[in-house]
C-alpha positions as CSV (number, residue, x, y, z in Angstrom):
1,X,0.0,0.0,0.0
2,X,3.1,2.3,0.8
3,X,4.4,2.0,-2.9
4,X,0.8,2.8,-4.5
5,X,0.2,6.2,-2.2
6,X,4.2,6.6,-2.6
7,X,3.3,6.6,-6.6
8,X,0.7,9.0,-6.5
9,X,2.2,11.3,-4.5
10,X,4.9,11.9,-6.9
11,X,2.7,11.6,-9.7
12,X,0.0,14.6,-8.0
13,X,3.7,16.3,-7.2
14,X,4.6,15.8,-11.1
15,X,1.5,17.0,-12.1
16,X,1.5,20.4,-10.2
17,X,5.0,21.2,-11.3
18,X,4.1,20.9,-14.8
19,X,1.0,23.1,-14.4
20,X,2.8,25.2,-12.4
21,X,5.8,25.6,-15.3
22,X,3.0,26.0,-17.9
23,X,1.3,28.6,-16.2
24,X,4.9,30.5,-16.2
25,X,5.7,30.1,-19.4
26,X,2.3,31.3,-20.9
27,X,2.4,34.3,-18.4
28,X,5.7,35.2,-19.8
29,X,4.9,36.8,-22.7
30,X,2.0,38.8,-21.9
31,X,1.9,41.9,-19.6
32,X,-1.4,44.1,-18.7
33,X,-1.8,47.4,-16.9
34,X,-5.0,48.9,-15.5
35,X,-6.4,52.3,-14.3
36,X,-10.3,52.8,-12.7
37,X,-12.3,50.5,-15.2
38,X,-9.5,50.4,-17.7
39,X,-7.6,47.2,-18.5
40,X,-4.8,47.9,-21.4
41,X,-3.3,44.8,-22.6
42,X,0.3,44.0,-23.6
43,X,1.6,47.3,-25.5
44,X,4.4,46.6,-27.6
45,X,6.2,48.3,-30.6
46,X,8.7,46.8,-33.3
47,X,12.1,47.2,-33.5
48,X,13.1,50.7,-35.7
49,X,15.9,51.2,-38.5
50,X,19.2,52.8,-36.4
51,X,17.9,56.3,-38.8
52,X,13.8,56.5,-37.9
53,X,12.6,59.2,-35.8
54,X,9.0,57.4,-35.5
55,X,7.4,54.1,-34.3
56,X,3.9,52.8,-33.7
57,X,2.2,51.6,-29.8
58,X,-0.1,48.9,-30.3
59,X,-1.7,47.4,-27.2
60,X,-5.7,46.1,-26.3
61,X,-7.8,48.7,-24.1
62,X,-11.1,46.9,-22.8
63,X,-13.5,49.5,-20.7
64,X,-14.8,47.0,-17.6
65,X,-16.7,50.3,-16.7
66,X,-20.1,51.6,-17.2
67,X,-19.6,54.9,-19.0
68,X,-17.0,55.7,-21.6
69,X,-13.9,56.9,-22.0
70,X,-11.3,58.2,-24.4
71,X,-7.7,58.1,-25.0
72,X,-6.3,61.4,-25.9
73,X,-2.4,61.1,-25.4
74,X,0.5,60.6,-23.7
75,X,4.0,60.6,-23.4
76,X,7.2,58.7,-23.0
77,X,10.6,59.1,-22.0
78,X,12.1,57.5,-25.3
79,X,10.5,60.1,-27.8
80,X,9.9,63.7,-27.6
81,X,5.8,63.4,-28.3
82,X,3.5,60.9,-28.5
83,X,0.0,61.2,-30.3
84,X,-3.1,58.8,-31.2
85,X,-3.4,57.9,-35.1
86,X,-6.2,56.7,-37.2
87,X,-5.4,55.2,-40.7
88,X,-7.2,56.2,-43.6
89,X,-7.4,56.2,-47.4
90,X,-6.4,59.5,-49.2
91,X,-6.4,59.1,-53.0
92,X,-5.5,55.8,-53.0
93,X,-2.5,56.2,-50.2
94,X,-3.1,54.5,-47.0
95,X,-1.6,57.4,-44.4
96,X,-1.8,57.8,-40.8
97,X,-3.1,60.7,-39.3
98,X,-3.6,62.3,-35.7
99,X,-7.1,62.0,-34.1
100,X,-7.7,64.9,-32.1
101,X,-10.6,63.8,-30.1
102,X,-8.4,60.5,-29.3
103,X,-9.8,57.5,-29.1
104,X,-13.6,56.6,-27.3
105,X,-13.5,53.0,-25.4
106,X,-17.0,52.7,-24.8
107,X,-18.6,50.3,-21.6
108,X,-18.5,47.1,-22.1
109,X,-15.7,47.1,-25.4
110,X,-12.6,46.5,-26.2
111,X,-10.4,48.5,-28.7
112,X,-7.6,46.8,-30.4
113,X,-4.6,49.7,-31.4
114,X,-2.9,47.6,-34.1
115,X,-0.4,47.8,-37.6
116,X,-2.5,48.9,-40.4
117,X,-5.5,50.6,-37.6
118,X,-5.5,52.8,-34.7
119,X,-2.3,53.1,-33.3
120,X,-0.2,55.4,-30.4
121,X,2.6,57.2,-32.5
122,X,6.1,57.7,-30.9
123,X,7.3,61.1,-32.5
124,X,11.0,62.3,-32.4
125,X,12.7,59.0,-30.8
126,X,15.8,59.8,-29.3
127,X,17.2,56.2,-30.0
128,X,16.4,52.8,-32.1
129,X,14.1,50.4,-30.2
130,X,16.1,47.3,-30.0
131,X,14.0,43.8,-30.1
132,X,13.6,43.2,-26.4
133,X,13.8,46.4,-25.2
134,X,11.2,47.7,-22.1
135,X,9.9,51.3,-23.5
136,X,8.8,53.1,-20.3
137,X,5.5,55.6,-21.7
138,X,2.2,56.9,-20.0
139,X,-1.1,56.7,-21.8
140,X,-3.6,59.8,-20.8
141,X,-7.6,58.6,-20.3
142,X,-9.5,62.0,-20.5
143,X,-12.0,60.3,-17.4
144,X,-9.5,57.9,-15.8
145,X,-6.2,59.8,-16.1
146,X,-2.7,58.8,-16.6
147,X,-1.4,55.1,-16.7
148,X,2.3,54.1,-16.5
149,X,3.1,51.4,-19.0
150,X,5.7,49.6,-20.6
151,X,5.7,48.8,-24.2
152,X,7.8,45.1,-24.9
153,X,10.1,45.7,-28.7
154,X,8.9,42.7,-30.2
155,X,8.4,41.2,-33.2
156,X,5.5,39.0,-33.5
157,X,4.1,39.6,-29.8
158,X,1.9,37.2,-28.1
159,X,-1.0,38.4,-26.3
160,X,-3.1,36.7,-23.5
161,X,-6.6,36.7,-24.7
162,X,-9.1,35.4,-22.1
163,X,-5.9,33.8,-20.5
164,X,-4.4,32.3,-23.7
165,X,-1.4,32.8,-25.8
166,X,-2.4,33.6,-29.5
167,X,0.3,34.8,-32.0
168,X,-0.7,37.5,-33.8
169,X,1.4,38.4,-37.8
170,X,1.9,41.9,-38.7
171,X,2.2,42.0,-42.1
């Protein structure tokens, strides 16, 4: 009887580790910040040529609230003005452009600042982002106020989604 409970205790012992590893290792990757009602999910930016002055934010911003409100800035450490973009269609160009209202997050929603969509644009960096860099930055709610954050230099980030890893491709 000693051998059999002997057995299972190191398989139940086994068993947690393994959990315990996997719940690590998908944790890893993913990294979420939150202010009042506002949960922002895993901001992150590529790496930039040694010469660019510019980069994109991209990050999730779900509003567990019940009124909305809007992102209309920030700042950061690593670039001399930041400022909330929309893209759009002119003439057949696809071109970024500043929204000057920022960006509403009504109850209940979740916006999704992306490549090729709405985006937080680093102006005037003062140095390359490296891949695996932390970019310290602050995003301003109009109702909520500031946020610290840190953006991960990644190139195709993982973000936790309801608790699970999915890859995303920006091409």
């Amino acid at each position: 009887m000693t051998t059999i409970v002997r057995d299972i205790f190191v398989f139940v012992t086994a068993a947690i580790f393994v959990a315990a590893s996997v719940l690590i290792a998908t944790g890893a990757g993913a990294h979420e910040f939150k202010i009042g009602a506002l949960d922002i999910g895993h901001p992150w930016s590529r790496p930039t040529p040694k010469d660019a002055n510019i980069a994109g934010g991209y990050l999730t911003i779900t509003n567990k609230g019940k009124t909305s409100d809007r992102l209309i800035g920030g700042e950061s450490p690593a670039a001399s003005q930041i400022e909330v973009h929309e893209v759009v269609d002119v003439d057949g160009m696809t071109k970024t452009r500043p929204l000057a209202n920022g960006i509403e997050i009504k109850p209940g929603k979740t916006v999704e600042l992306k490549p090729g969509a709405l985006r937080i644009v680093l102006l005037g960096l003062k140095e390359p982002f490296q891949l695996g860099q932390k970019i310290k930055g602050t995003l301003v709610f109009e109702k909520a106020g500031p946020v610290e954050i840190v953006y991960n230099v990644e190139e195709n980030p993982g973000a936790a989604v309801s608790g699970v890893m999915q890859q995303h491709k920006h091409h």
